[in-house]
N, C-alpha and C positions, 0 to 999 in steps of 0.2 A: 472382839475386834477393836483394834485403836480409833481413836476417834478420827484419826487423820488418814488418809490412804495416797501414798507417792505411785504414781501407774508408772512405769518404766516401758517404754518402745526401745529398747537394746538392737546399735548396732556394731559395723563393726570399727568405724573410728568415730561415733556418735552415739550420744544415747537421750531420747526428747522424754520427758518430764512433764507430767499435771497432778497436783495435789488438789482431794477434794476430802471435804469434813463428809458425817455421819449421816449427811441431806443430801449428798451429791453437789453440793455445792461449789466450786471450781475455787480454791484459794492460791492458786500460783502455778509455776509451769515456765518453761524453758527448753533451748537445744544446749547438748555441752557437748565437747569433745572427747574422747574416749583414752587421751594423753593423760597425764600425770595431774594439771592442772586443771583439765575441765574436771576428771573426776573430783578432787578436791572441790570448785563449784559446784557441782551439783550436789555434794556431799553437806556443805555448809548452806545451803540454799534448803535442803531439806531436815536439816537441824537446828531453822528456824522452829518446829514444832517439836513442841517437845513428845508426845504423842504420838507416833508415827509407827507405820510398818510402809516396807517396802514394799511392791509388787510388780515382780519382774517377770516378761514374757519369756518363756523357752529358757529354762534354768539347767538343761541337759542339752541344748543345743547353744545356739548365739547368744543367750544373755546368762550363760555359765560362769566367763570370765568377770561380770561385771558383781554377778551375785556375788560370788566368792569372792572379790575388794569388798562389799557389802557385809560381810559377815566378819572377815578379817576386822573390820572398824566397829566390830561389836552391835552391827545393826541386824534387825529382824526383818528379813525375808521370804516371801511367798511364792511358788512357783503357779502363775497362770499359763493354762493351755492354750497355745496357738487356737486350738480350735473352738474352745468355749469364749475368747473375746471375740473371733471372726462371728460368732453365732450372738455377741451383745450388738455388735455393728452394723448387722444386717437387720436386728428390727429395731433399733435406735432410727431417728429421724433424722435428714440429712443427704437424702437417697445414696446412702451407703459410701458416702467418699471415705479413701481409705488415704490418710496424711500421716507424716509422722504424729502430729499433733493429738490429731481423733485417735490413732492406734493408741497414743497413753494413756484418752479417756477415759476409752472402751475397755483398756486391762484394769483400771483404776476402777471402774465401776463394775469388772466381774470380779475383783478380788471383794470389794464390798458388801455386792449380792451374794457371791457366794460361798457356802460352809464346806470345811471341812478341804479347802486348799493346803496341798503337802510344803509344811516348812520345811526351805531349804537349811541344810547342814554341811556343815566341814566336810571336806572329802576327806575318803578314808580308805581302806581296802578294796572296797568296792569299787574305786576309780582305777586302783593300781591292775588291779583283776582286768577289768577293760580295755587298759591302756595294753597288756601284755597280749590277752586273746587277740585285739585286734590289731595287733603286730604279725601276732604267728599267722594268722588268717590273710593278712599283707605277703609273709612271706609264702605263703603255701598259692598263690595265686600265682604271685612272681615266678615262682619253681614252675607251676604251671605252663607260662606264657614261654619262658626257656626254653623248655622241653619242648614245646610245640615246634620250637625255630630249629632248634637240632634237629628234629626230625623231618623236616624240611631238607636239610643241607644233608643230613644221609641218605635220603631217597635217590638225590643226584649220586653220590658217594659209594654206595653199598646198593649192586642190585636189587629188589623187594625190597629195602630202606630196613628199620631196624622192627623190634617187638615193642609193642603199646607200652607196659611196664617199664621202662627202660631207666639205669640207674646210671651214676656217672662210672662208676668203676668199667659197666658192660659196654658203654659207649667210647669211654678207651680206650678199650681192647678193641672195638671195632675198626678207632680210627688207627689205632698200630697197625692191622690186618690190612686197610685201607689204603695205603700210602700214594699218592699218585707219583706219577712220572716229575723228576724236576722241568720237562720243557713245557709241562700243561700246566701254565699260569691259571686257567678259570678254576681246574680243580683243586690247583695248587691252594687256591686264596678262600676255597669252597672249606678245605681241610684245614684252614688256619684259623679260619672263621669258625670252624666246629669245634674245633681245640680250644677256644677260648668262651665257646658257652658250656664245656664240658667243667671248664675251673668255674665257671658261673655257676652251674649246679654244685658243685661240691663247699662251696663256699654258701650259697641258700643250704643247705643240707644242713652244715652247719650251726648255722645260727636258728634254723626251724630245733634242732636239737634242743638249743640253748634256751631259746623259747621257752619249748616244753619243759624243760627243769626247772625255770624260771615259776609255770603257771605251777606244777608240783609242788612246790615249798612254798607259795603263798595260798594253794589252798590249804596245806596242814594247819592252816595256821589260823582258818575262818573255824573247824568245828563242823563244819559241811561234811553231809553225809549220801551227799545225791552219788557221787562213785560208786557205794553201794548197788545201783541199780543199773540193770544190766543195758547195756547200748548208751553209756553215759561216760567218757572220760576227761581226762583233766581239761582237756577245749570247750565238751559241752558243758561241764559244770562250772565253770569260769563264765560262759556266756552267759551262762542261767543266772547267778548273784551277779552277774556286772550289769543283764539289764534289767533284770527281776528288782535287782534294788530290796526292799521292804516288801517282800511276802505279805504281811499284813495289810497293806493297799486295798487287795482285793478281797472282800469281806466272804465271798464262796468261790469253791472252785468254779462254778460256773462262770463266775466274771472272770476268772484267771481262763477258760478256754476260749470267752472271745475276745481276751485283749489278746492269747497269740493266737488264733486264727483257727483254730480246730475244732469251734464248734459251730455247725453250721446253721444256714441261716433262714427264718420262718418265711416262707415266699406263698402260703396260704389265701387262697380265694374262695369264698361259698364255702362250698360242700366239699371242695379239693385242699385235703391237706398234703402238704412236702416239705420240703427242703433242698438247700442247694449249696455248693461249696463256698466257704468266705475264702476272699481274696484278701482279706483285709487282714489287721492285726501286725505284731511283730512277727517278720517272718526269719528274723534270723534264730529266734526262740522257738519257732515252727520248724525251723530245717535240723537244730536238735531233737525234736520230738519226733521228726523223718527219720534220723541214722536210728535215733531210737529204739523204732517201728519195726526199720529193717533188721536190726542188729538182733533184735528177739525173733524175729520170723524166722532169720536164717540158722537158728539153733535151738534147741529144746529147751521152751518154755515158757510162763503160763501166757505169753504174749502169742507166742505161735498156735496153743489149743487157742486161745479166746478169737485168732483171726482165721484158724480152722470154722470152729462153732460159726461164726459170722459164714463164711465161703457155704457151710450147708444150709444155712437158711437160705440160698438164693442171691446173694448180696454177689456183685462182681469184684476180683482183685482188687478193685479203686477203691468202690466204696467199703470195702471188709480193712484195709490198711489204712483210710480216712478213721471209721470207729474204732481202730484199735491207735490210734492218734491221739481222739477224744479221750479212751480210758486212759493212755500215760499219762495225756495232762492232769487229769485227775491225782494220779499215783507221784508226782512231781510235785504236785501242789502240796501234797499231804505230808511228802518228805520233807520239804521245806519248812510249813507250820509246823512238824516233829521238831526240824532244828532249833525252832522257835523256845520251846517247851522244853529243850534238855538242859536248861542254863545257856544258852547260844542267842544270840537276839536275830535278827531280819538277814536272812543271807547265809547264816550261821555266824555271824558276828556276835560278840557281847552286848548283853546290852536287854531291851523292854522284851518279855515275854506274850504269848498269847493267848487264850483258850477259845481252841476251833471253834470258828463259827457254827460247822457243819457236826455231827457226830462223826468218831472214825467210821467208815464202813468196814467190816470184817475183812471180807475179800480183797481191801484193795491195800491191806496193813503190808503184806507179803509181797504185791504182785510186781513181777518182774525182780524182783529183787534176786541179786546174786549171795550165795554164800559161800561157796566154793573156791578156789584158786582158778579157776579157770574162767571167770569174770570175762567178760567180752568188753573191750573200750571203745569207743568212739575212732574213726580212721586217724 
């Protein structure tokens, strides 16, 4: 650790400042603007020390842009977790006021206390992966909420309205079939209003298309080998390395199933031991490991015997598709340290290799895994 530590409270036209030495000692501090200018201030304000690292809250949320000037300038950055300075704050003295001021303490004295904070780095692939999923996932929403309104306006339109499934091509054809009378202006403006969420869908269709080519040629390009595994395609594997990030992070799978959510959680008293569902976690990394789930139950394979085996011991649908959750995280985790190890680095990127914390398990070398042409992908 440097002997100096710069706490950063990141906003979003402001970012407040406290330097303290290796004693906690408070050596300077300030508010700057988040313009062109204040950055430069606060830039030279803490290159007063020569010794220094930065330590910026939320380096994947609000204090991304500010890191990333920070490292552009050649400086050393630390990502502090929202949630470990809110837990320095709350037993610091003070009864808990939360300032800009104190926020830069409190990140300045957890980055000090504590080891083994992830240095921020350059974006790289792994942002562009993000930036793409969570476009396509924009537009698949959007296609959504469209399609909703159509069906809406054909209900009036088309007796019994249209079929669930409904594409722009069928929707078309419906409204061609549909024509109203020219003196019925309501339904007239009903059918023109439909007519132009129908080129709404065709134009999302589109670009969800382009999307997905898009996420295809950029994962060719990571070494990532999760595709392999069955209920897994280009969207959930793009999710997986964009917010999986560094594999290596979590030192066992089991830290890897309750940072996303599927391992559940000890709620034991006395003599009474259980468990019960986490709510917590990343759930958009959890909603991959659902199509997952389903994507092996609903076809032949070892995911469907393993949530069989589960269904005979007594276990109900929920909970037997809950533990066949746990084992893909497991089987996800593994593939990923794999990508680690084949010459691929964190994500399947280039780059520092690993050796598993864990031993491989036999069983889980294979499981789920597609070899076939008939691979099942992600909707």
């Amino acid at each position: 650790m440097a002997r100096v530590v710069i706490g950063v409270d990141p906003h979003k036209r402001s970012a407040t400042i406290e330097v303290i030495d290796g004693r906690e000692r408070v050596l300077g501090g300030g508010r700057y603007a988040s313009d062109r200018g204040g950055y430069q201030a606060m830039l030279a304000a803490g290159r007063v020390h020569p010794q220094r690292v930065w330590a910026v809250e939320g380096c994947n949320g609000i204090g991304r842009h500010l890191a990333q000037r920070l490292l552009a300038d050649g400086e050393t950055v630390l990502d502090v977790p929202s949630k470990s300075s809110a837990r320095t704050r709350a037993f610091a003295t003070g009864n808990g006021r939360k300032t800009d001021a104190a926020d830069a303490h409190h990140i300045a004295v957890t980055a000090l206390r504590t080891d083994g904070l992830r240095q921020v780095t350059a974006e790289d692939t792994t942002v562009v992966l993000r930036l793409l999923v969570d476009r396509r996932e924009q537009l698949a929403r959007t296609r959504t909420e469209t399609v909703n309104r159509l069906h809406q306006l054909l209900l009036d339109l088309i007796p019994g309205g249209a079929k669930k499934n409904l594409t722009a091509a069928q929707a078309r054809t419906l409204l061609e079939q549909a024509t109203p009378a020219a003196a019925d202006i309501v339904a007239g403006t009903r059918h023109r209003l439909a007519s132009d969420l129908v080129e709404e869908i065709t134009a999302l269709d589109h670009k969800i298309k382009t999307a997905a080519a898009d996420l295809t040629a950029i994962l060719a390009t990571t070494g990532s080998h999760l595709q392999q595994l069955r209920g897994i395609g280009p969207s959930g594997a793009a999710r997986l390395i964009a917010d999986i990030g560094d594999i290596t992070r979590f030192a066992t799978r089991g830290q890897f199933a309750s940072w996303n959510g599927t391992a559940p959680l000890d709620v034991s008293s006395g003599d009474h031991t259980r468990h019960r569902l986490s709510r917590a976690g990343n759930r958009r990394i959890n909603r991959v490991l659902h199509i997952m789930a389903i994507a092996q139950i609903r076809h032949d394979s070892q995911g469907r015997a393993y949530y069989q085996a589960k269904l005979a011991t007594g276990k109900t649908p929920m909970e037997a598709l809950r533990a066949l959750k746990r084992r893909l995280s497991n089987i996800v985790y593994r593939q990923m340290i794999d990508d680690t190890t084949d010459g691929t680095g964190p994500g399947g990127h280039t780059g520092a290799t690993l050796t598993p914390a864990r031993p491989t398990q036999p069983q889980d070398r294979h499981f789920g895994q597609v070899t076939s042409r008939t691979r099942q992908t992600t909707p």
